[in-house]
TIDRENVEX-400649 format. One record per residue (C-alpha): y, x, z. Coordinates in pm, whole numbers. Layout:
BEGIN
+--------+--------+--------+
|     py |     px |     pz |
+--------+--------+--------+
|      Y |      X |      Z |
...
+--------+--------+--------+
END
This chain:
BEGIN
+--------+--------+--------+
|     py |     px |     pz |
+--------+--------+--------+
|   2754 |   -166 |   -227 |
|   2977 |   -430 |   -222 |
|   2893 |   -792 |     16 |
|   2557 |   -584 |    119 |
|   2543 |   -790 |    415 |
|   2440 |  -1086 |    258 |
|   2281 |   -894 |    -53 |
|   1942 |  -1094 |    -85 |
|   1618 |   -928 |     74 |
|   1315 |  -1091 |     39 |
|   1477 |  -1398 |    -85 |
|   1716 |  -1376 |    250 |
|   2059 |  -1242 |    287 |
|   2085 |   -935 |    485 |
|   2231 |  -1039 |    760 |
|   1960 |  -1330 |    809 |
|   1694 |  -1018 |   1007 |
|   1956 |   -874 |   1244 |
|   2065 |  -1284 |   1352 |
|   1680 |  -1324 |   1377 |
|   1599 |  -1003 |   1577 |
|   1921 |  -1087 |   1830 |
|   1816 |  -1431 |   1940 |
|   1439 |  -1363 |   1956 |
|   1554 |  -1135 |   2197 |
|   1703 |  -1372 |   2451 |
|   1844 |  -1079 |   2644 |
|   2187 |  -1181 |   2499 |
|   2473 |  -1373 |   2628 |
|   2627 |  -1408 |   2287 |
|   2544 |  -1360 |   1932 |
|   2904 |  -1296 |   1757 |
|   2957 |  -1139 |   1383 |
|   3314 |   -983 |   1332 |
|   3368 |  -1043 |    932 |
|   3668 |  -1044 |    753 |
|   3458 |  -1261 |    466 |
|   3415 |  -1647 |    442 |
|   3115 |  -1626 |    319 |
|   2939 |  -1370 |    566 |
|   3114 |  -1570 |    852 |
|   2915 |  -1911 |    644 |
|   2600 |  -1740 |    625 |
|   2600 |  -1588 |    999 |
|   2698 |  -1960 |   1126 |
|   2386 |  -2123 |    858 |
|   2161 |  -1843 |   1130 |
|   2285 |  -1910 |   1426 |
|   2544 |  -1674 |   1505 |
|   2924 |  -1737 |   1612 |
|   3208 |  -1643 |   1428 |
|   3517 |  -1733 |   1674 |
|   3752 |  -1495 |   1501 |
|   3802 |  -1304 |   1135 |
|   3807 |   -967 |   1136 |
|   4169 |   -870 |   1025 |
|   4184 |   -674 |    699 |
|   4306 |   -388 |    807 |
|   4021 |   -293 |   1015 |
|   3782 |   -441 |    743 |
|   3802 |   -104 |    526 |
|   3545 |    175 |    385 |
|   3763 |    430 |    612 |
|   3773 |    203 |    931 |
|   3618 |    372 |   1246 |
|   3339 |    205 |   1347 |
|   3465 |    168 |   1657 |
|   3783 |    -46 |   1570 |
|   3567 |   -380 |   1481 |
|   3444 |   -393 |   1853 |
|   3738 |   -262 |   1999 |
|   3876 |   -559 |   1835 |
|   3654 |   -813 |   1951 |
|   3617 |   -743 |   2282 |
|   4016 |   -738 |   2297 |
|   4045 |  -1069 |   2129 |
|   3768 |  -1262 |   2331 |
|   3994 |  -1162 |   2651 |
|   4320 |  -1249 |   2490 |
|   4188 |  -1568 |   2346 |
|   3892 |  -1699 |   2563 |
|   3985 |  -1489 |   2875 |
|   3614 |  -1421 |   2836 |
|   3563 |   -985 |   2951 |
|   3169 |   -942 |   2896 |
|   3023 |   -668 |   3096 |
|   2789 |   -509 |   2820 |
|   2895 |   -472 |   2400 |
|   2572 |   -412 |   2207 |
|   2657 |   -408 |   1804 |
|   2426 |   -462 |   1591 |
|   2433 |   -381 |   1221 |
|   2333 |   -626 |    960 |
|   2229 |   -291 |    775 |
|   1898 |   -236 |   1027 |
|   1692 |   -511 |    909 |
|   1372 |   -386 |   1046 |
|   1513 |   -328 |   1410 |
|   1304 |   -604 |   1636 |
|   1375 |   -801 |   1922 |
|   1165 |   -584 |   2097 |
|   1393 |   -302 |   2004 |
|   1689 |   -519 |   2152 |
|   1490 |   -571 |   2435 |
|   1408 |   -183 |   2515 |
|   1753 |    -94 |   2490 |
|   1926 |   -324 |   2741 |
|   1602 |   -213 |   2990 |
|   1703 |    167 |   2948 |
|   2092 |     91 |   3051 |
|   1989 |   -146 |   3358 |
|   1747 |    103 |   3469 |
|   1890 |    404 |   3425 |
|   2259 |    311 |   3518 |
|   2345 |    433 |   3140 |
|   2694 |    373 |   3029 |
|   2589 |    372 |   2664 |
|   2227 |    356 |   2481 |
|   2233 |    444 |   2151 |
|   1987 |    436 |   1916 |
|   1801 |    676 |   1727 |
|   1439 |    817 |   1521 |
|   1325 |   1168 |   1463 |
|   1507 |   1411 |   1186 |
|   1318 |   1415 |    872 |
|   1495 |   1701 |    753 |
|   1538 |   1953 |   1096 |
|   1894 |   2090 |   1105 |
|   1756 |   2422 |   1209 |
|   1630 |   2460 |    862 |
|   1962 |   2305 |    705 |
|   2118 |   2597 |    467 |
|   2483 |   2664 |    326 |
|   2588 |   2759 |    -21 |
|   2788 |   3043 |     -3 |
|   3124 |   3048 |   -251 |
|   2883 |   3357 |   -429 |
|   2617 |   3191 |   -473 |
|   2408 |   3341 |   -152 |
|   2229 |   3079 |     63 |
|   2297 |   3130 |    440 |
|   2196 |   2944 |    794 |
|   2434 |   2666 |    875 |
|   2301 |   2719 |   1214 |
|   2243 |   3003 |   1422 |
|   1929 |   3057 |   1580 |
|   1819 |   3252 |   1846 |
|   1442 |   3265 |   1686 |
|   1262 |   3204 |   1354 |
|   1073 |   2902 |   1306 |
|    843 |   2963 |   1078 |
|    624 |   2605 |   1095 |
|    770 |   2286 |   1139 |
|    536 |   2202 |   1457 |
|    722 |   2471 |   1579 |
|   1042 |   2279 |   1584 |
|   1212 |   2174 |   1877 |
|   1240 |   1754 |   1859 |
|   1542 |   1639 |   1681 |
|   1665 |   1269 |   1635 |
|   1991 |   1144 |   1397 |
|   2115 |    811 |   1469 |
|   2005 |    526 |   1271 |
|   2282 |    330 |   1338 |
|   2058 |     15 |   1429 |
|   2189 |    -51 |   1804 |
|   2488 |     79 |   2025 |
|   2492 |    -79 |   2356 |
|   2777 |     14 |   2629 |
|   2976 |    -85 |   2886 |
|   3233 |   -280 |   2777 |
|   3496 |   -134 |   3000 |
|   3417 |    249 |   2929 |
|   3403 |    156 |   2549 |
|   3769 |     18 |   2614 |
|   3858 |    303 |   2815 |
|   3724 |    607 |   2594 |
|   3674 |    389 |   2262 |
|   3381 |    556 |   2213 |
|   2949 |    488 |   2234 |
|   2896 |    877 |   2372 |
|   3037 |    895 |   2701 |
|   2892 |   1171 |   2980 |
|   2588 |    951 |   3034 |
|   2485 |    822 |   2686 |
|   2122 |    752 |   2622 |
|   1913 |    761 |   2310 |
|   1673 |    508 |   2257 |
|   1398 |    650 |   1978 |
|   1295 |    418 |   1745 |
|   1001 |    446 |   1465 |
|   1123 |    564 |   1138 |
|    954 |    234 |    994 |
|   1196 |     66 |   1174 |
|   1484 |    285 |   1058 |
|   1584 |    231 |    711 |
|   1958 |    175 |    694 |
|   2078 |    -25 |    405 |
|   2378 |    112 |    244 |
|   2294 |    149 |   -120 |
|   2109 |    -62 |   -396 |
|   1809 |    202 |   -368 |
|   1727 |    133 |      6 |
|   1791 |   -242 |    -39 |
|   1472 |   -196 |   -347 |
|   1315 |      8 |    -83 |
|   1315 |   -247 |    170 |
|   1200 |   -503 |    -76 |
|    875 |   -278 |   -122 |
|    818 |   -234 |    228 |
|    840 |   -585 |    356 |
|    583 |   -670 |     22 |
|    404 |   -426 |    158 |
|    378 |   -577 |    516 |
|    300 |   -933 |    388 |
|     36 |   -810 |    166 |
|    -97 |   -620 |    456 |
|    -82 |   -939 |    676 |
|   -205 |  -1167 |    436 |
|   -536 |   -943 |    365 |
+--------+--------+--------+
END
């Protein structure tokens, strides 16, 4: 989905609910959007955001790790601004129901637990213990091994997937092992209201529905 960060969402651009949720927050010494586009850099500045630097192209790819972009910022801002902040939290224009609130409880669960990362997270819908495998014949197999059958679903042990909506870490450990899941990594759950992660044209129509759906819900 090409430019989905400023794809229009309830007559916004995409990236409009993430700015919003980030400086309602307050908890944040900066608010800066790595983009290698003029106009996503435009709209982020129209919101309220900075945009010091463009992102160069070549970590601006489908097949760029996602840990390159903030790798790269956090190395420029020294080089350039000699400014080292002690804490990286990214947020993803693609979480546009994540709150300041959420923003909020994740900085609280890395001061008070001495965390070097919190990442995000909401419960599986679909349990991996009851993922399957195709066989090359045809047969359908476990992709996991269990030691048990679970024959109900309350019977599941909890599982969460990342939602991609917030990555907080230390911003010396993320230079250091350039990467968000370091020995002492912590989840922070989140609703799966809150959860939807725009990447196609479907969830962007989804999230349409649902914020109708919230405004109707207010307004009555």
């Amino acid at each position: 989905m090409p430019m989905k960060n400023i794809a229009m969402l309830a007559g916004k651009p995409l990236i409009y609910y993430t700015i919003e949720a980030a400086l309602e927050s307050e908890v944040l010494d900066r608010l800066i959007v790595s983009t290698d586009s003029p106009q996503i850099a435009d709209a982020a500045r129209s919101f309220g955001a900075e945009v010091p630097f463009m992102r160069p192209v070549e970590l601006a790819r489908d097949d760029t790790p996602g840990i390159e972009p903030p790798i790269h910022a956090l190395e420029w801002l020294a080089a350039e601004e000699g400014y080292r902040p002690q804490y990286l939290m990214v947020l993803q224009p693609t979480s546009p129901f994540r709150t300041a609130d959420d923003v909020q409880a994740a900085v609280r669960i890395l001061q008070e637990s001495s965390a070097d990362a919190v990442v995000s997270v909401c419960e599986a819908h679909d349990h991996p213990y009851w993922t399957k495998r195709v066989e090359p014949d045809g047969r359908l197999s476990d992709f996991l091994s269990l030691d048990r059958e679970y024959p109900r679903r309350q019977d599941l042990p909890p599982a969460y997937v990342l939602n991609g909506a917030i990555y907080l870490a230390r911003a010396q450990m993320l230079l250091q092992e350039r990467t968000y899941y370091a020995r002492d990594t912590y989840a922070y759950v989140m609703p799966r209201e809150r959860s939807l992660d725009i990447d196609t044209a479907w969830d962007l129509h989804l999230a349409e529905l649902l914020l109708k759906e919230t405004e109707d819900n207010e307004a009555g």
